[in-house]
C-alpha positions in Angstrom: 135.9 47.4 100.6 137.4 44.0 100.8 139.2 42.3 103.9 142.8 43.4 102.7 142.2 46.7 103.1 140.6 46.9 106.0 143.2 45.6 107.5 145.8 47.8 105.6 143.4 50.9 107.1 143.1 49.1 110.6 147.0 49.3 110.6 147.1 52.7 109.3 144.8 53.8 112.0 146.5 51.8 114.8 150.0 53.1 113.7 149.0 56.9 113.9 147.1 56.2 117.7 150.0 55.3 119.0 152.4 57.1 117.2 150.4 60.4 117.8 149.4 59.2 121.5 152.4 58.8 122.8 155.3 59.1 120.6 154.9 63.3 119.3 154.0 64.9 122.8 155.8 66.9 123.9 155.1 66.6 127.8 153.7 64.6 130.1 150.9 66.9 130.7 148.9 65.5 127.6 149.9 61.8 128.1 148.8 61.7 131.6 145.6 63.4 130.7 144.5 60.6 128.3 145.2 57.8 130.9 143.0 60.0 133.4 140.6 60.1 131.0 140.6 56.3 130.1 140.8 55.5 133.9 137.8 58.0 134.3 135.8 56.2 131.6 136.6 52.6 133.3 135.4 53.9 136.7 132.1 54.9 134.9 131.5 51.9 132.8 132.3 49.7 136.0 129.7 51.5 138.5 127.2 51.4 135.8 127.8 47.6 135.3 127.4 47.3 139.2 124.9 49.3 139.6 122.4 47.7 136.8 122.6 44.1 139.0 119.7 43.0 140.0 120.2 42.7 144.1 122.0 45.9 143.5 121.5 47.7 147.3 121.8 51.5 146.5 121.7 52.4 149.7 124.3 49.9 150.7 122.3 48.7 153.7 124.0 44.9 153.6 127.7 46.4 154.5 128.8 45.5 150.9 131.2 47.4 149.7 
């Protein structure tokens, strides 16, 4: 597979995302799903980040919030 059609599948892939994401539902139901969902998987990410510091204070005995 050369660069070109990477790129031309890159942009075939990107184009159904976001036409399947959010230009086909039918409600809101689904769309606000998938933002909880990405929020969800931020929140995660991020305390797992924090948590794997290395003057991390699990039991938050400095006041740090």
């Amino acid at each position: 597979m050369n660069l070109i059609e990477w790129f031309d599948e890159t942009r075939w892939h990107l184009k159904n995302i976001l036409f399947f994401r959010f230009g086909d539902y039918n409600d809101d139901i689904d769309r606000l799903a998938f933002f909880e969902e990405l929020c969800y998987g931020w929140i995660q990410m991020r305390d797992e980040y924090i948590m794997s510091q290395p003057n991390f204070d699990p039991y938050n005995l400095r006041g740090r919030s």
